[in-house]
matplotlib code that plots the C-alpha trace (Angstrom):
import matplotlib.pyplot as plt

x = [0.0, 1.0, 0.7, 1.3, -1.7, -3.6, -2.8, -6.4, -6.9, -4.1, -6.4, -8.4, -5.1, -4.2, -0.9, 1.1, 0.7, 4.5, 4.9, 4.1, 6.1, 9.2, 9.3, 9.3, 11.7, 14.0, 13.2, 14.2, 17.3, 17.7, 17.4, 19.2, 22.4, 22.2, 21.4, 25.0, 25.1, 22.2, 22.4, 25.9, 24.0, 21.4, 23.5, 26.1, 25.2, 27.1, 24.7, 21.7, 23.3, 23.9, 20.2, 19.5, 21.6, 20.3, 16.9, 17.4, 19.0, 16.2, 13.7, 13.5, 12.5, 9.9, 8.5, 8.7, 6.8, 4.0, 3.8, 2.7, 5.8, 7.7, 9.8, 11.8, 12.7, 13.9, 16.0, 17.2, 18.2, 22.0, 21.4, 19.4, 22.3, 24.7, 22.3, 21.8, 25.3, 26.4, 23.9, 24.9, 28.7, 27.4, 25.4, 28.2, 30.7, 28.4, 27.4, 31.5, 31.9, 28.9, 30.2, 33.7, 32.3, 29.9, 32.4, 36.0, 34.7, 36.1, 40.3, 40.3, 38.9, 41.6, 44.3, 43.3, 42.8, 46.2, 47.8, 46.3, 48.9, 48.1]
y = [0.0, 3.7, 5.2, 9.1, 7.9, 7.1, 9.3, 10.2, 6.7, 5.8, 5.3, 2.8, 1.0, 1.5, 3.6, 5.4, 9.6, 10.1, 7.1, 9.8, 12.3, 10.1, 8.5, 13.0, 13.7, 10.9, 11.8, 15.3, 14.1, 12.2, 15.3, 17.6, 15.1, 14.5, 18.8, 19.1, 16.8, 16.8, 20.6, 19.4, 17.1, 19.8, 22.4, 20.8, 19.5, 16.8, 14.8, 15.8, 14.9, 11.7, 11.7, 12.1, 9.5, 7.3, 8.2, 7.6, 4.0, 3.1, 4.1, 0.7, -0.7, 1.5, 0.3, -3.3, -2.4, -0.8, -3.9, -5.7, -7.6, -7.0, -4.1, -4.4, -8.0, -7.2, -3.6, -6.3, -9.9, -9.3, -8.7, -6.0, -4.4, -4.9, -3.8, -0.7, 0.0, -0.5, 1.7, 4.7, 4.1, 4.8, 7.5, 9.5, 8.6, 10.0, 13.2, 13.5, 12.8, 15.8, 18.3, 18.0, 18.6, 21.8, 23.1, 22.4, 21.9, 17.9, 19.6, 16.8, 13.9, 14.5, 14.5, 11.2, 9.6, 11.1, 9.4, 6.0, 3.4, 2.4]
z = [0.0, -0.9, 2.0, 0.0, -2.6, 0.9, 2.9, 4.6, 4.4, 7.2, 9.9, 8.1, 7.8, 11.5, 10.1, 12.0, 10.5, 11.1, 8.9, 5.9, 7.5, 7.8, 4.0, 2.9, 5.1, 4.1, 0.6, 0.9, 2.1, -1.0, -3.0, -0.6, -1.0, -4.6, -5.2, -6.5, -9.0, -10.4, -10.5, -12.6, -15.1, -15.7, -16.8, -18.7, -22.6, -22.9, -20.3, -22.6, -25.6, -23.9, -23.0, -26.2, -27.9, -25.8, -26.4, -29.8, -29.5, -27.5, -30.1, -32.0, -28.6, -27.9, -31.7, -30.5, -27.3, -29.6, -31.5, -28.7, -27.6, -24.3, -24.7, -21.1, -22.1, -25.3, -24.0, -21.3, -23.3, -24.5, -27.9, -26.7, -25.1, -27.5, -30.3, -27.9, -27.4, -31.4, -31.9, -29.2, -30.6, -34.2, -33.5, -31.5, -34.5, -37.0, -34.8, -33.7, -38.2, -38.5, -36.0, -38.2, -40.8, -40.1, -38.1, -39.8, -42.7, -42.8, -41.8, -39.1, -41.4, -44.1, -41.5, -40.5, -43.9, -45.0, -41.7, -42.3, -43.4, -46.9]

ax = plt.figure().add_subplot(projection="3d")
ax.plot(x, y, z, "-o")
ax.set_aspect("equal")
plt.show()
């Protein structure tokens, strides 16, 4: 039982009031410890774009949990994972290969081509 979802409800379950108070107080503990951080990961971009990349790896997941099948056993079997993880490592090579190319216009790419042992 939630006792939050119940909360006027707790005398019907013989609970304990400070019960409720406790579990908020722990929690804004939680949050009070963790402020730092998470204040961290909020403001800097590479944690979104990380958010994002895996958001977008996860997105042929979320199309197998629309067609009906489990969608946490899939994400979780290992092909899952490594299918997840080949596809994050692709997708941050091809947005490292874009951001060359916007922004150097491709300098970096040649280098590395003209560096490769033929």
């Amino acid at each position: 039982m939630d006792p939050i979802a119940n909360l006027f409800r707790l005398y019907r379950y013989q609970m304990d009031p400070h019960f409720v108070t406790d579990a908020v107080e722990a929690a804004v503990g939680v949050y009070d410890r963790d402020f730092l951080s998470a204040l961290i990961r909020t403001l800097n971009p590479l944690w979104w774009a990380w958010k994002l990349v895996g958001w977008l790896a996860s997105l042929p997941f979320a199309l197998i949990g629309a067609a009906g099948f489990n969608r946490a056993a899939a994400e979780g079997s290992v092909i899952g994972k490594l299918f997840k993880f080949i596809a994050e490592i692709s997708i941050l090579i091809l947005t490292l290969l874009q951001i060359d190319q916007l922004v150097f216009a491709g300098k970096y790419l040649v280098l590395i081509k003209a560096n490769l042992p033929t």
